[in-house]
N, C-alpha and C positions, 0 to 999 in steps of 0.2 A: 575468514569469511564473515560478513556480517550478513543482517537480515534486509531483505524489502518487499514493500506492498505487491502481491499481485492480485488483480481483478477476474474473475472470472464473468465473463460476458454472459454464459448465460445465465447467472443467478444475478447480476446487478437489474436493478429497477430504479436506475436513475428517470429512468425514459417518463417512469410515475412519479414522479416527481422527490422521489427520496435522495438527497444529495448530502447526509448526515457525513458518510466520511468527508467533502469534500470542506465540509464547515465545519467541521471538527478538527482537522489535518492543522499542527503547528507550523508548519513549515509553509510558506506562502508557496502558491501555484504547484505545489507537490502534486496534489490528486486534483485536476480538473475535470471539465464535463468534454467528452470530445462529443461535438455536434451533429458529427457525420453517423456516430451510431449509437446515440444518445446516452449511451454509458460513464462512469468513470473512468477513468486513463489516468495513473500515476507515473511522473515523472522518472524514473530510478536514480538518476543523477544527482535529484533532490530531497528523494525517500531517505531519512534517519532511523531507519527501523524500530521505530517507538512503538507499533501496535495497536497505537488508537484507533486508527480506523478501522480495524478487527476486532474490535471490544466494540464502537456503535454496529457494525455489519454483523452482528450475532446474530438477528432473525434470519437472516435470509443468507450468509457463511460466502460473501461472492466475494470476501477478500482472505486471502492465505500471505501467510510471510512465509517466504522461502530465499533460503542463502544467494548471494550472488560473489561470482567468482572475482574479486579486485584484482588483479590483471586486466582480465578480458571485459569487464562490467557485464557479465549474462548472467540473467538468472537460471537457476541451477534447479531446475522442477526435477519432482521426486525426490529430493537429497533431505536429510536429516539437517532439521531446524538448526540454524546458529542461534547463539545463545541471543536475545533479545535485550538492547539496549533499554536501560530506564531514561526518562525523559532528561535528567541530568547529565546520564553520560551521554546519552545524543547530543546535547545542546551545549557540552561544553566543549571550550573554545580551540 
């Protein structure tokens, strides 16, 4: 299992204009703004569970890394963190 970003809608305040993970995220169109409920939305497809966006989102905690199952690609709330990729092994090839 590896890790990925999940948002918690009621602690995000993208809507205030704080969009720190989304311009922090290495991974292009990873974590966007979805329109309709002015929050962030992370792709999981595209999330390399690097973290960064949970190291900017400390004030306000509306991003958790939590495992997802590679078979089925769901994430796996409540489960015991996998280990967290460093941006090297995320990004390498």
């Amino acid at each position: 299992m590896y890790n990925v970003a999940f948002v918690d809608d009621t602690k995000c305040i993208a809507e205030k204009g704080c969009r720190l993970c989304i311009m922090y995220c290495p991974e292009s169109n990873c974590i966007t703004l979805d329109k309709t409920k002015m929050k962030a939305s992370v792709n999981v497809n595209r999330c390399k569970g690097c973290d960064l966006c949970a190291v900017v989102c400390s004030t306000h905690k509306a991003i958790t890394m939590y495992p997802v199952d590679g078979p089925t690609g769901k994430i796996v709330m409540g489960h015991d963190k996998a280990e967290t990729a460093g941006l090297g092994q995320a990004y390498a090839g």
